[in-house]
Backbone as XML, in Angstrom:
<?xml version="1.0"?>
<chain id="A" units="angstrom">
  <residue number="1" name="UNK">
    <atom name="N" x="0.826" y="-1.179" z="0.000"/>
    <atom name="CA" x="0.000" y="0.000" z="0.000"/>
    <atom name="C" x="0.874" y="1.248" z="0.000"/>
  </residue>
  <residue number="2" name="UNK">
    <atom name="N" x="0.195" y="2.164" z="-0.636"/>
    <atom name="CA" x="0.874" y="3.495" z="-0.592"/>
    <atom name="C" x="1.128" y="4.446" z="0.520"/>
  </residue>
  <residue number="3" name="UNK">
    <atom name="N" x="1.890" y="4.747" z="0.986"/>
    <atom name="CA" x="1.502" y="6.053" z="2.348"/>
    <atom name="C" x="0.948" y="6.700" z="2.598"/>
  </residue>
  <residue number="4" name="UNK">
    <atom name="N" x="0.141" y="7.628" z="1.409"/>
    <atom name="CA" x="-0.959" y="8.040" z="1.182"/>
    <atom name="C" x="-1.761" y="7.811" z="1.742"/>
  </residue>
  <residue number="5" name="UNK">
    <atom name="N" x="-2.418" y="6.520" z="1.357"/>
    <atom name="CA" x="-3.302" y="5.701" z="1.318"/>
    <atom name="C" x="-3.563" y="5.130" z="2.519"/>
  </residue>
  <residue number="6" name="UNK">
    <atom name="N" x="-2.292" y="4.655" z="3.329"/>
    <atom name="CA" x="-2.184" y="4.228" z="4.589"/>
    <atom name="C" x="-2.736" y="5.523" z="5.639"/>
  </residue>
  <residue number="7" name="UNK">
    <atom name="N" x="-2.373" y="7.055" z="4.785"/>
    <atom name="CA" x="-2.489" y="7.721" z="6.301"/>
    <atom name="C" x="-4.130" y="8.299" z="5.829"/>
  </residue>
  <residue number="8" name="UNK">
    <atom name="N" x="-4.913" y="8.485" z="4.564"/>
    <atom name="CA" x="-6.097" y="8.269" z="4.597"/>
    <atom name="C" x="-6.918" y="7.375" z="5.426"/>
  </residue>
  <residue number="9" name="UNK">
    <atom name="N" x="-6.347" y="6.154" z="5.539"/>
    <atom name="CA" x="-7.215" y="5.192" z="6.227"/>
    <atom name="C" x="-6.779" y="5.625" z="7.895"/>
  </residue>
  <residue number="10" name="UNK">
    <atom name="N" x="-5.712" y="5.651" z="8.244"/>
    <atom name="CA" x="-5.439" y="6.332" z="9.414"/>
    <atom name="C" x="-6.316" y="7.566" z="10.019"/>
  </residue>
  <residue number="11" name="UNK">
    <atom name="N" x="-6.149" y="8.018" z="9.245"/>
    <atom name="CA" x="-7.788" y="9.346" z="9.317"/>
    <atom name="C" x="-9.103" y="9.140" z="9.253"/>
  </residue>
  <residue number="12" name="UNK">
    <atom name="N" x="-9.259" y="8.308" z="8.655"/>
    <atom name="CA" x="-10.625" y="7.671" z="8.928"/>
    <atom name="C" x="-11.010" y="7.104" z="10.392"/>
  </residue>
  <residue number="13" name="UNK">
    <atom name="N" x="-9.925" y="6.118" z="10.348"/>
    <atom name="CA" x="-10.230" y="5.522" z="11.483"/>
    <atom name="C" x="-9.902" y="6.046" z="13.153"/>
  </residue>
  <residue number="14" name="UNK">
    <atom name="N" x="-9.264" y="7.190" z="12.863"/>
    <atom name="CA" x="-9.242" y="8.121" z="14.058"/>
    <atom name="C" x="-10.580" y="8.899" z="14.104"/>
  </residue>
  <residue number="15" name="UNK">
    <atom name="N" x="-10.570" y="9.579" z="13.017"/>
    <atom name="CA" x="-12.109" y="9.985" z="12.858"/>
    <atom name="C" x="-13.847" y="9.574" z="13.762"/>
  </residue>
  <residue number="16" name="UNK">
    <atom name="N" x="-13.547" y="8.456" z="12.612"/>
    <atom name="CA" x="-14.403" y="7.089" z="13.421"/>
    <atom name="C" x="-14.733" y="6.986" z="15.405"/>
  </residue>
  <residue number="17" name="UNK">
    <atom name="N" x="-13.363" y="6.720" z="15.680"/>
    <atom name="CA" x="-13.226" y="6.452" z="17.215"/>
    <atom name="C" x="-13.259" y="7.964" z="17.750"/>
  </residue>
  <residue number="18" name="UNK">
    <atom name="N" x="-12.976" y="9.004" z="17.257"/>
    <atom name="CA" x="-13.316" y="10.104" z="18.317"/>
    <atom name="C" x="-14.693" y="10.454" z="17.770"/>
  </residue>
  <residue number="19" name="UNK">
    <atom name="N" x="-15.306" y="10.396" z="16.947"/>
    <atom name="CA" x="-16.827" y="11.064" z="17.211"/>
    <atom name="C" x="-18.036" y="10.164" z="16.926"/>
  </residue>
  <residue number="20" name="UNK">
    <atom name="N" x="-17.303" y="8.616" z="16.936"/>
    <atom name="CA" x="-18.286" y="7.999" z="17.059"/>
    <atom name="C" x="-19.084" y="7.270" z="15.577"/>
  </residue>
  <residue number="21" name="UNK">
    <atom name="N" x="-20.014" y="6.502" z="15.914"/>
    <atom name="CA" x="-20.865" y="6.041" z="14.631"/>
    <atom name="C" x="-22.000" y="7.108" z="14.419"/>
  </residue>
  <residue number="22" name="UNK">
    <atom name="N" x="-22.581" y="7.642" z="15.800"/>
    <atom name="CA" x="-23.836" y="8.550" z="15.513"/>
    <atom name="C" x="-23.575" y="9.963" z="14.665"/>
  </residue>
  <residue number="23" name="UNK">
    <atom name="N" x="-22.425" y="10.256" z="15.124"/>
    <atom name="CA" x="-21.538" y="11.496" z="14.703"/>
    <atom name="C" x="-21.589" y="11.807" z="13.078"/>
  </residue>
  <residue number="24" name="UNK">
    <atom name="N" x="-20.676" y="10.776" z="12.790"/>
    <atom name="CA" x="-20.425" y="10.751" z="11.375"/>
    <atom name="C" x="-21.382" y="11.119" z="10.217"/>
  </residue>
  <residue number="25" name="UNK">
    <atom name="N" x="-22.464" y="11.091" z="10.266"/>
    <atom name="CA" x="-23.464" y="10.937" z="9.458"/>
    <atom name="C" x="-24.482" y="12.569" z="9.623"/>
  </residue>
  <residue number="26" name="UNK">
    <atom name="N" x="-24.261" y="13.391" z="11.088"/>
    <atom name="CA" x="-24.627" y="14.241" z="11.055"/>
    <atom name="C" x="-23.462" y="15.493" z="10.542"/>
  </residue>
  <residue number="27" name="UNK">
    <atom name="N" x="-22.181" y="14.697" z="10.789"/>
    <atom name="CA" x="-21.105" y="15.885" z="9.942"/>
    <atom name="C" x="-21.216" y="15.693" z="8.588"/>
  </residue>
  <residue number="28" name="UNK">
    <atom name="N" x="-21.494" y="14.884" z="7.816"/>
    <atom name="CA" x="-21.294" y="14.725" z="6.619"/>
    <atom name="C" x="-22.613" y="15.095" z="5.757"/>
  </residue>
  <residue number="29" name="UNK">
    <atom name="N" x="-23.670" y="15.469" z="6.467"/>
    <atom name="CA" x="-24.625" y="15.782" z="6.380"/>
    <atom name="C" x="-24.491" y="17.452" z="6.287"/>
  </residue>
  <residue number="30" name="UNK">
    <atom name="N" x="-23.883" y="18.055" z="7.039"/>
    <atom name="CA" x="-24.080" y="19.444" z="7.802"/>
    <atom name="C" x="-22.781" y="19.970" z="6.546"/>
  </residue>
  <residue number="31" name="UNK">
    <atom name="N" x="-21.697" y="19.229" z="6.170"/>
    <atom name="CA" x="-21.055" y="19.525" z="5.294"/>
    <atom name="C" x="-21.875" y="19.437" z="3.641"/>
  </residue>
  <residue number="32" name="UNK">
    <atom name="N" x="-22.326" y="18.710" z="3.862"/>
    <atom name="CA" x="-23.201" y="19.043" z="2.179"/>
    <atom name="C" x="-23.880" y="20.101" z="2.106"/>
  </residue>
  <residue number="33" name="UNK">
    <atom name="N" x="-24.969" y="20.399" z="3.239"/>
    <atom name="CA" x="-25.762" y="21.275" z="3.165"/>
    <atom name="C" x="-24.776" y="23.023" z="3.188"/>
  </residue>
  <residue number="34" name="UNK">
    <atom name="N" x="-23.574" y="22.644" z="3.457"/>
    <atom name="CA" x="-22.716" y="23.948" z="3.679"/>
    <atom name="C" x="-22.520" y="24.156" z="1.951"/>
  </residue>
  <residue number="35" name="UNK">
    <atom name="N" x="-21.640" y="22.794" z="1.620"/>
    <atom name="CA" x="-21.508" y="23.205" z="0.053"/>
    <atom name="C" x="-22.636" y="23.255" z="-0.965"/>
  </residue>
  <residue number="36" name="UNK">
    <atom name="N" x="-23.790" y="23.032" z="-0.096"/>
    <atom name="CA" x="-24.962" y="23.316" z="-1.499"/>
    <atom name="C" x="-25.005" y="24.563" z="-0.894"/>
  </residue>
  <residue number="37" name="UNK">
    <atom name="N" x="-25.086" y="25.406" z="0.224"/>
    <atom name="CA" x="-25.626" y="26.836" z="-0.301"/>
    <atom name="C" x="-24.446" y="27.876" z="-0.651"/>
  </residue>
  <residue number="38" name="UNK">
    <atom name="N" x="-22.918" y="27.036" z="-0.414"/>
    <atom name="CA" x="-22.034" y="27.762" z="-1.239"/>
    <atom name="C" x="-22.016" y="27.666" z="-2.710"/>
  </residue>
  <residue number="39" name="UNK">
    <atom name="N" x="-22.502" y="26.630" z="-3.182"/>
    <atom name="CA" x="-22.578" y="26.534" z="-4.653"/>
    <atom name="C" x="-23.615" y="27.447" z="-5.004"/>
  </residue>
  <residue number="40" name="UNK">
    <atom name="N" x="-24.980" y="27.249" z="-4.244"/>
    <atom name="CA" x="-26.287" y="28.296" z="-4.538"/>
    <atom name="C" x="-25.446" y="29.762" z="-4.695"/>
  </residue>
  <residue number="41" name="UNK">
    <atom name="N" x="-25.264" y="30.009" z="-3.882"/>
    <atom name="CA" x="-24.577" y="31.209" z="-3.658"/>
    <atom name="C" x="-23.774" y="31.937" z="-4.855"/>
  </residue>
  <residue number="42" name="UNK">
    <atom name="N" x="-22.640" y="31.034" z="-5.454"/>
    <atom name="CA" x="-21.993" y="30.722" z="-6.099"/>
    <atom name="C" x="-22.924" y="31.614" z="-7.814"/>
  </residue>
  <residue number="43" name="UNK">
    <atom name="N" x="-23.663" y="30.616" z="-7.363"/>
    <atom name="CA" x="-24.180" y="30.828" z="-9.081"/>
    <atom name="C" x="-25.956" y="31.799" z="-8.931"/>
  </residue>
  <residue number="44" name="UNK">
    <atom name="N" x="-25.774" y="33.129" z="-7.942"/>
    <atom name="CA" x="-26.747" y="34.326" z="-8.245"/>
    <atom name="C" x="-26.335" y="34.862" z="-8.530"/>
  </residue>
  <residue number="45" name="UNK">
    <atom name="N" x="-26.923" y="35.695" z="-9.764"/>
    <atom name="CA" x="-26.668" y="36.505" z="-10.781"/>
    <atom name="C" x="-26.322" y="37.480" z="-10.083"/>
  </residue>
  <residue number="46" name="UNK">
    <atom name="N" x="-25.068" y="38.137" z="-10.501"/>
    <atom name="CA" x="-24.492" y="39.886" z="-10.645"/>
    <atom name="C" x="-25.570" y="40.567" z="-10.260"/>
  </residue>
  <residue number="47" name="UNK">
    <atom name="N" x="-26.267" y="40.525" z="-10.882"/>
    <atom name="CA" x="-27.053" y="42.281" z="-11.334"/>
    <atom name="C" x="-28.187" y="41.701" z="-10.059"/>
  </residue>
  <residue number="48" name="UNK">
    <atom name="N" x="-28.088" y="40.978" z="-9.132"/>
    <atom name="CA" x="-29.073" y="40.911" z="-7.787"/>
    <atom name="C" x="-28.184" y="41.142" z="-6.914"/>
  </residue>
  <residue number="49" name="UNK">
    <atom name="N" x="-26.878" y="40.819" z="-6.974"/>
    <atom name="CA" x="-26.109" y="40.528" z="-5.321"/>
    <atom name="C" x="-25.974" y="41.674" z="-4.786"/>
  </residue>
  <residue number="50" name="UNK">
    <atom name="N" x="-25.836" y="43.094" z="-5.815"/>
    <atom name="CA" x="-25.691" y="43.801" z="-4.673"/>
    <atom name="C" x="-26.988" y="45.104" z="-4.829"/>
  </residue>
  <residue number="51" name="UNK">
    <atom name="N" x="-27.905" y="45.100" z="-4.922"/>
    <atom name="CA" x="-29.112" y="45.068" z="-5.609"/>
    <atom name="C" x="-29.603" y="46.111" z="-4.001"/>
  </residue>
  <residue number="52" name="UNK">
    <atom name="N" x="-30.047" y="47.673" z="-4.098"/>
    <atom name="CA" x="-30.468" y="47.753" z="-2.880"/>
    <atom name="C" x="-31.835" y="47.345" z="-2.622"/>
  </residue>
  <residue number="53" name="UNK">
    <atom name="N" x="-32.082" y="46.861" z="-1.168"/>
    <atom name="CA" x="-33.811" y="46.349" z="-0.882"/>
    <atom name="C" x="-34.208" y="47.001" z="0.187"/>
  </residue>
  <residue number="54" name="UNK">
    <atom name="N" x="-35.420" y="46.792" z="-0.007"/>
    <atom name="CA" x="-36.272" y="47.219" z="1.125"/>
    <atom name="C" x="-37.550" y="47.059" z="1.573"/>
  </residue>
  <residue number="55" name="UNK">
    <atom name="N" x="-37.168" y="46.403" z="3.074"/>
    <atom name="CA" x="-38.775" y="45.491" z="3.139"/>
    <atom name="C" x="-38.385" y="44.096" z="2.702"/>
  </residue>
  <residue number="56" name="UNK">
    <atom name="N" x="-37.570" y="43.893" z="2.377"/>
    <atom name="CA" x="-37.764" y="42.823" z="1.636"/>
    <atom name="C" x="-37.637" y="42.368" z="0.234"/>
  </residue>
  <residue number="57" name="UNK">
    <atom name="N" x="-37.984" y="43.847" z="-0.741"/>
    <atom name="CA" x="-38.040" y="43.349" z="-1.999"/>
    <atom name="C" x="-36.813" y="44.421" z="-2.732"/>
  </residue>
  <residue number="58" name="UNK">
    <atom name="N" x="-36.778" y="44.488" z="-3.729"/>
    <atom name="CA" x="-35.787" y="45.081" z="-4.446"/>
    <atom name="C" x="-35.928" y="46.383" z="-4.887"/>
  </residue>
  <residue number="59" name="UNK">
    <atom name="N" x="-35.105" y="47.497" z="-5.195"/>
    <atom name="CA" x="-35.961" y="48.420" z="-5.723"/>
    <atom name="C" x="-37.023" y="48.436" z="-7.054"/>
  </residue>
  <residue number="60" name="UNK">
    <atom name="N" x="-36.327" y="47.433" z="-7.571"/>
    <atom name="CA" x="-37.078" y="47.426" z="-9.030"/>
    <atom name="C" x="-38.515" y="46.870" z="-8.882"/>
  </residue>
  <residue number="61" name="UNK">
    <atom name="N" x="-38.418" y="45.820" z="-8.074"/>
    <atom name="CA" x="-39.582" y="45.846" z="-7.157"/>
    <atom name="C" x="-40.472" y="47.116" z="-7.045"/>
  </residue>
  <residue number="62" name="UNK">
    <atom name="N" x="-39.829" y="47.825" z="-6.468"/>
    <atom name="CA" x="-40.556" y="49.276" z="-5.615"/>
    <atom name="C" x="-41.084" y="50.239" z="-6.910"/>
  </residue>
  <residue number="63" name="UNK">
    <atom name="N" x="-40.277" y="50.030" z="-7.663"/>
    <atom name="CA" x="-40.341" y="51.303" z="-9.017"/>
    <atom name="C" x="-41.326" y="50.451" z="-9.819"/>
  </residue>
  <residue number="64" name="UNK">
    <atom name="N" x="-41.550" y="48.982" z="-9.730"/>
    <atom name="CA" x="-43.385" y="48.348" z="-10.156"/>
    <atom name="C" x="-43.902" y="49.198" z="-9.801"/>
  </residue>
  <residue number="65" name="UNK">
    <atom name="N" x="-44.118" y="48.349" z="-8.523"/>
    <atom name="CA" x="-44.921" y="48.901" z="-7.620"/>
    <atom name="C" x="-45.626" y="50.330" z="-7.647"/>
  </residue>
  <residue number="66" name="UNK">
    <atom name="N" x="-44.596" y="51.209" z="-7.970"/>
    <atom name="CA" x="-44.973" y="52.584" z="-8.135"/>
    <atom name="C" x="-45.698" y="52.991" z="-9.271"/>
  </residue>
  <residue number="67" name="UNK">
    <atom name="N" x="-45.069" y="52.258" z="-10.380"/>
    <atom name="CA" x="-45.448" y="52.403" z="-11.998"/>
    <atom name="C" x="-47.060" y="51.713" z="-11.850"/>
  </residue>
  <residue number="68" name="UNK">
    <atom name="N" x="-47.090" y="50.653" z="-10.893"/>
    <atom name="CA" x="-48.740" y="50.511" z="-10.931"/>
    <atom name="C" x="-49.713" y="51.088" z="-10.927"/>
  </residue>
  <residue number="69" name="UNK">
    <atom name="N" x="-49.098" y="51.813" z="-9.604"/>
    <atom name="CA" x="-50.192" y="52.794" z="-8.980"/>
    <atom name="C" x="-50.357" y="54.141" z="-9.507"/>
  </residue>
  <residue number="70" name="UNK">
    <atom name="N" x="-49.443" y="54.723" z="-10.985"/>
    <atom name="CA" x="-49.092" y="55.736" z="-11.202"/>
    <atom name="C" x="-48.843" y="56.822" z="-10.598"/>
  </residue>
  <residue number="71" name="UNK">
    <atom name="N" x="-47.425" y="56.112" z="-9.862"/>
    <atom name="CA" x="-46.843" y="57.399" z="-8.943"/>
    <atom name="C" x="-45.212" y="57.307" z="-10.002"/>
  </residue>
  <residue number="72" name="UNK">
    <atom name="N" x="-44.778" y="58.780" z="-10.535"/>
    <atom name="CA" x="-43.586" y="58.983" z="-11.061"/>
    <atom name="C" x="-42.598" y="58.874" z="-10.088"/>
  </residue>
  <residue number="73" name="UNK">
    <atom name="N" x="-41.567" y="58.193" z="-10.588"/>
    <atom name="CA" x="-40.360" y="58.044" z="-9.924"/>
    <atom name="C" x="-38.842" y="58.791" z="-10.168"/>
  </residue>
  <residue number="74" name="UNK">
    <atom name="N" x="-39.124" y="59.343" z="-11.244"/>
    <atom name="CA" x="-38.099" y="59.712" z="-11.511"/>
    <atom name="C" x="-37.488" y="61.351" z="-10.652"/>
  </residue>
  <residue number="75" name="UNK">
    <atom name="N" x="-36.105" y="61.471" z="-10.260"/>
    <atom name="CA" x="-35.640" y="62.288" z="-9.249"/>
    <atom name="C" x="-35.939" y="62.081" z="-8.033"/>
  </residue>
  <residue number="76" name="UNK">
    <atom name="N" x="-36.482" y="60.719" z="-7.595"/>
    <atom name="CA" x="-36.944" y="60.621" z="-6.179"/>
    <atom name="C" x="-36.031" y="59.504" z="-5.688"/>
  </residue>
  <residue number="77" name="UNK">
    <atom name="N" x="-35.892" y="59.759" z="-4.365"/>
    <atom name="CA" x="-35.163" y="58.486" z="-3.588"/>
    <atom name="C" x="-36.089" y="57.159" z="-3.110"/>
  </residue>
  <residue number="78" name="UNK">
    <atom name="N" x="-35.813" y="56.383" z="-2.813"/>
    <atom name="CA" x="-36.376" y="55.588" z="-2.426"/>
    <atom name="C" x="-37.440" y="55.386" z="-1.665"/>
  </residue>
  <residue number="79" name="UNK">
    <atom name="N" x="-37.091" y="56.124" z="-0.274"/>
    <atom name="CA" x="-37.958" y="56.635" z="0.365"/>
    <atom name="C" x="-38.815" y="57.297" z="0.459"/>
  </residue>
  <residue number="80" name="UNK">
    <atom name="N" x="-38.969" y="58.481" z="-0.387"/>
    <atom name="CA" x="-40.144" y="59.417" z="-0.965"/>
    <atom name="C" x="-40.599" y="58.915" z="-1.791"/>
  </residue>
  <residue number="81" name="UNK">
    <atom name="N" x="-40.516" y="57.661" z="-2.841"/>
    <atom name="CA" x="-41.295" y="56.336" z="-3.881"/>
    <atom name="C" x="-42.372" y="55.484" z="-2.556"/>
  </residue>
  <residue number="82" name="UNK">
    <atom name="N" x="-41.777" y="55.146" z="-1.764"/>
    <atom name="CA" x="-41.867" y="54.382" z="-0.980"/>
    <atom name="C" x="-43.539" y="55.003" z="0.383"/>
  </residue>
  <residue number="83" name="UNK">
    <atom name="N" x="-43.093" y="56.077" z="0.801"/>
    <atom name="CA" x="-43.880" y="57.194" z="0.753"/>
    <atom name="C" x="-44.842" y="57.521" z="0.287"/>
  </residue>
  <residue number="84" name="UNK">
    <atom name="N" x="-45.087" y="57.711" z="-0.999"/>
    <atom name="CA" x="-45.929" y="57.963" z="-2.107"/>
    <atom name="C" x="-46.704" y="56.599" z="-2.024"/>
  </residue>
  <residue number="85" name="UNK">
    <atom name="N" x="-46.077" y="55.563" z="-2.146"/>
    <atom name="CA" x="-46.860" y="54.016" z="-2.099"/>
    <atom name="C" x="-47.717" y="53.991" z="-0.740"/>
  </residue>
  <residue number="86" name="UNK">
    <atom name="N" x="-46.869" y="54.031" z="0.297"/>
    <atom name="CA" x="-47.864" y="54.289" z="1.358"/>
    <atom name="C" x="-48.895" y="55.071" z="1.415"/>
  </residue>
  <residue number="87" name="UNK">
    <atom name="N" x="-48.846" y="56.347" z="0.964"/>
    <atom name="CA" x="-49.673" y="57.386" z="1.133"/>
    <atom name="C" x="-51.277" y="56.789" z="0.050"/>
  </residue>
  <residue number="88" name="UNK">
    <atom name="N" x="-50.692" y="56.746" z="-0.776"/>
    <atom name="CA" x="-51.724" y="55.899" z="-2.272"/>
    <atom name="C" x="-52.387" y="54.926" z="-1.722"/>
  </residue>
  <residue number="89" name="UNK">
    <atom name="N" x="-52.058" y="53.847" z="-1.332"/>
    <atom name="CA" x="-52.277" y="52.653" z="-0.668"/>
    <atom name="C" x="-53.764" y="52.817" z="0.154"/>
  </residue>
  <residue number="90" name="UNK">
    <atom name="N" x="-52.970" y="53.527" z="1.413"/>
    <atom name="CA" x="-53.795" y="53.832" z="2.059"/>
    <atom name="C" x="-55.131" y="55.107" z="2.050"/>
  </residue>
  <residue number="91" name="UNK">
    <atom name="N" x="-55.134" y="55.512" z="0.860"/>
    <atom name="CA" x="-56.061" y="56.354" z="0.069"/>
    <atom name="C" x="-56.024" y="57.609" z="0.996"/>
  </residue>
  <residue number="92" name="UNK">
    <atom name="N" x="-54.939" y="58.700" z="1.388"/>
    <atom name="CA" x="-54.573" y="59.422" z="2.228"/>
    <atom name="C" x="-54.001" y="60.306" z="0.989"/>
  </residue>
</chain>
């Protein structure tokens, strides 16, 4: 056998004896679920990651939202869009 190979199995089987049979299966578990939401992560689009929100949703979101209700957005911050939605909304 290779040395390698020998000190792989060496690691295993230290592994094994310090955390057990119950162990094993919840680390290897807790490690997948790490690399699936680094991969998720991984692959969201640019033009969302750094995307400002609020509430919850996105601005582009908000500038719907606004375009629904026919409130103009243009020269306004977020907050005075946002504002305007409230105010509309609530028929005020």
């Amino acid at each position: 056998m290779d040395p390698l190979q020998l000190a792989i199995i060496g690691i295993v089987v230290v592994v094994f004896v310090v955390l057990g049979p119950k162990k094993i299966p919840e680390l290897a578990r807790a490690l997948g679920m790490a690399r699936k939401e680094f991969n998720e992560g991984m692959k969201a689009p640019p033009s969302t990651a750094g995307s400002p929100t609020m509430m919850g949703g996105s601005m582009d979101e908000l500038m719907a939202a606004a375009h629904k209700l026919g409130i103009t957005t243009e020269g306004k911050t977020k907050e005075q869009i946002s504002d305007e939605i409230i105010r509309k909304t609530a028929g005020t």
